[in-house]
C-alpha positions as CSV (number, residue, x, y, z in Angstrom):
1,X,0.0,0.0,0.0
2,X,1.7,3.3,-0.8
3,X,1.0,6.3,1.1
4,X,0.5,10.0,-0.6
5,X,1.5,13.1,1.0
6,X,-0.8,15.8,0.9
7,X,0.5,19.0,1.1
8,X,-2.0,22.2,1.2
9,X,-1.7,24.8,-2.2
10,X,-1.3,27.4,0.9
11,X,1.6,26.4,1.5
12,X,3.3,25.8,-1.4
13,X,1.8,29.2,-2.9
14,X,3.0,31.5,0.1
15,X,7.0,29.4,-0.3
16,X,6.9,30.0,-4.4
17,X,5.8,34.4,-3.9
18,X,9.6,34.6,-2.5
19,X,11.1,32.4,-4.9
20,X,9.6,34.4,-8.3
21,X,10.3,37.7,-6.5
22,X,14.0,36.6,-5.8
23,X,13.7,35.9,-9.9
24,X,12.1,38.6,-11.0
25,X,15.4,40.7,-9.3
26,X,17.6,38.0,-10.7
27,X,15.9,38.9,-14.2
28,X,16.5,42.7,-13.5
29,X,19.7,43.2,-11.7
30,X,22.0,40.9,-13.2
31,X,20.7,39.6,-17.1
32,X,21.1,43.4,-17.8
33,X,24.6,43.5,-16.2
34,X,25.8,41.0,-18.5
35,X,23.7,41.7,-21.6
36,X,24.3,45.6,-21.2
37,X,24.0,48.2,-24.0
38,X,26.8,49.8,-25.6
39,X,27.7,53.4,-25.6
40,X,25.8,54.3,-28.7
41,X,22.5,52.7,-27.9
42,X,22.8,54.4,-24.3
43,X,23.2,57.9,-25.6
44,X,20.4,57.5,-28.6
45,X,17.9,56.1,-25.3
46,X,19.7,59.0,-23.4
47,X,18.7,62.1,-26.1
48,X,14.9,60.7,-26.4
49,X,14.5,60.7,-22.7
50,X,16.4,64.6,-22.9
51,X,13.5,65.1,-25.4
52,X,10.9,63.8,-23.2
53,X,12.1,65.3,-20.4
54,X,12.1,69.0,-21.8
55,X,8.5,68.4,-23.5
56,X,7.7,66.6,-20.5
57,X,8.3,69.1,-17.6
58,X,7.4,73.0,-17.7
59,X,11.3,74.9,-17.0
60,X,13.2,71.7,-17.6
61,X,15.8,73.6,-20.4
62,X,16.6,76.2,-17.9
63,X,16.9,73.7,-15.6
64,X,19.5,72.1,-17.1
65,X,21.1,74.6,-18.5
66,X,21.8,76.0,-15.3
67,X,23.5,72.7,-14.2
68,X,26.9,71.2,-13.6
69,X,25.8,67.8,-14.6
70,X,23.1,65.8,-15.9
71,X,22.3,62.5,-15.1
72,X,20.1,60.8,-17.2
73,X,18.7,57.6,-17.2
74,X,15.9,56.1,-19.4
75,X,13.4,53.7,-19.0
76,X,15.0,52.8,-16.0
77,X,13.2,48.9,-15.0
78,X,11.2,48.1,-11.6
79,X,9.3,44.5,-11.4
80,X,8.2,43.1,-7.7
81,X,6.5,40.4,-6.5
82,X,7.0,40.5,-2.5
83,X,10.9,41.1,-3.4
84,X,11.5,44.0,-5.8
85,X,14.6,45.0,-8.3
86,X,14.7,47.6,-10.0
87,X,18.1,48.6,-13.0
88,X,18.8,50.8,-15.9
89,X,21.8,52.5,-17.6
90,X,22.4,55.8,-18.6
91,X,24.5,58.9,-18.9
92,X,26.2,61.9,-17.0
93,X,26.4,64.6,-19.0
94,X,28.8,67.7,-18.8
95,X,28.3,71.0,-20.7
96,X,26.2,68.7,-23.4
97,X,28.3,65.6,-23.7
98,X,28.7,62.5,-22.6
99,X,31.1,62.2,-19.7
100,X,30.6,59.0,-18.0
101,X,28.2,56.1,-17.6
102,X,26.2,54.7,-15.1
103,X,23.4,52.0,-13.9
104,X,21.2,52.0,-11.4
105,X,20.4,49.0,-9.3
106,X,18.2,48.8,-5.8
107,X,16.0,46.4,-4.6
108,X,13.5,46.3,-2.0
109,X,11.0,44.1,0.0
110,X,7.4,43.9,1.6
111,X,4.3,44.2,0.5
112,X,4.9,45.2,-3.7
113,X,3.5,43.4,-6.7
114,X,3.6,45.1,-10.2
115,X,6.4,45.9,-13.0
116,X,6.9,50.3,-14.2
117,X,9.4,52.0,-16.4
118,X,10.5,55.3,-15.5
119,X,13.3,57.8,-16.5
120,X,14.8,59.6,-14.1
121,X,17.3,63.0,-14.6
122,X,19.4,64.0,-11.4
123,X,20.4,67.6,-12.2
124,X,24.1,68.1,-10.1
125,X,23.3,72.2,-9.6
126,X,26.7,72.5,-7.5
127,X,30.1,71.4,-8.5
128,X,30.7,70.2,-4.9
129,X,27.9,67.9,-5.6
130,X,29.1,66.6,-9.1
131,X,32.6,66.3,-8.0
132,X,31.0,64.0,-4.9
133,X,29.2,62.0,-7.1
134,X,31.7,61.1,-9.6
135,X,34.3,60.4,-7.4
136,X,32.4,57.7,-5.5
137,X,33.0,54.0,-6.3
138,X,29.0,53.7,-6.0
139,X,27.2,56.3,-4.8
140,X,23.9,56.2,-3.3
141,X,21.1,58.7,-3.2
142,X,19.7,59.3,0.0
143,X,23.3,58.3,1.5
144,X,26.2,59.6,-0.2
145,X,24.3,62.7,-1.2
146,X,20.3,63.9,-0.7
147,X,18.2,64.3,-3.6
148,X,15.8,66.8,-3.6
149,X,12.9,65.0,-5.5
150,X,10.9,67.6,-7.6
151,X,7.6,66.9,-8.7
152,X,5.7,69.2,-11.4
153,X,2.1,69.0,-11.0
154,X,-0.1,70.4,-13.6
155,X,0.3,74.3,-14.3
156,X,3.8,74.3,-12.1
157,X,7.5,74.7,-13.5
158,X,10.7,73.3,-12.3
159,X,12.1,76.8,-11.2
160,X,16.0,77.3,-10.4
161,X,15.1,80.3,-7.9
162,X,13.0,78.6,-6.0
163,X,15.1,75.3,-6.2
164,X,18.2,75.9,-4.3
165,X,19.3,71.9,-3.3
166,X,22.3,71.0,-4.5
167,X,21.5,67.7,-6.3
168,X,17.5,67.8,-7.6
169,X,16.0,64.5,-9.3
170,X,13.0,64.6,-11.7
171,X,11.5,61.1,-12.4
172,X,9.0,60.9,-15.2
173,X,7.2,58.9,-17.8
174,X,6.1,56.7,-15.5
175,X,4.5,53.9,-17.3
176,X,2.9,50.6,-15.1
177,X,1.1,50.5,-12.0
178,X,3.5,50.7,-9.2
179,X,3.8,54.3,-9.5
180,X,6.8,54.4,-7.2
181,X,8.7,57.4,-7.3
182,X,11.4,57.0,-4.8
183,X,15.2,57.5,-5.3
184,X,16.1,56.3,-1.7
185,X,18.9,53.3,-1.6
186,X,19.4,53.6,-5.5
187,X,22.9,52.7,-6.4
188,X,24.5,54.3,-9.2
189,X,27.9,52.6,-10.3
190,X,30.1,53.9,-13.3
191,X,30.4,51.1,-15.9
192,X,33.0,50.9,-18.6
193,X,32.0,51.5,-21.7
């Protein structure tokens, strides 16, 4: 006579959320790591997300223009089922070009299901501040320097006067239904390219 186990779909359902969430940051952080773009197809994603930036948000040129650096990263990934990752590539910019270039990796946990794209422009307004940044091995916001998250509402501009933090992000084109906005514990890490 043989004997079947039984074990409850509870249980195997609440052991298997963990395991695809540890996947789905598997999927995110380090497949892109690997598989990354080159330098060409990060600037081309880079200008479109300039594009959508200034179209995008009311006082963004002067913004920028009165900058030391731009950050830009575009379509920047976030996917969480329980566990959350989140990655993306992009570029600083100096004076218009292409300095360096970076990704963005964090990850998070608790209660989070859903998958958004995003891009996100971290205007450096000091040189202090730009110096900081690119001199760290992998500096992250909220820790190695705060960013002073703007959001534009309807009507509003992104004003220099009234703006006077030294590092200010913008994150926009959100697309997906997490609708998370937050730049605390991202890591940004210069890659070779």
């Amino acid at each position: 006579m043989k004997i079947k186990k039984f074990y409850p779909a509870g249980r195997f359902y609440r052991a298997l959320g963990p395991a695809v969430g540890a996947l789905l940051i598997c999927g995110i952080c380090f497949a892109p790591a690997s598989f990354g773009a080159d330098a060409e197809v990060i600037d081309a994603k880079v200008n479109v997300a300039l594009k959508r930036f200034y179209r995008q948000v009311k006082g963004a040129k002067e913004f920028a223009g009165s900058a030391k650096g731009l950050l830009i990263m575009p379509g920047v990934v976030k996917a969480a089922f329980i566990i959350g990752g989140e990655y993306g590539e992009g570029a600083l910019r100096i004076n218009g070009k292409t300095a360096d270039y970076y990704n963005i990796v964090s990850g998070s946990f608790g209660f989070q299901i859903g998958a958004e794209a995003k891009d996100i422009v971290i205007a450096f307004m000091t040189q202090e501040s730009l110096q900081g940044f690119r001199a760290s091995r992998g500096w992250e916001a909220g820790l190695d320097g705060n960013v002073a998250l703007i959001t534009v509402g309807a009507g509003e501009r992104a004003d220099t006067r009234t703006t006077k933090d030294p590092i200010v992000g913008f994150v926009f084109d959100v697309k997906g239904l997490m609708a998370d906005i937050s730049l605390k514990g991202a890591k940004f890490t210069k890659l070779d390219k």
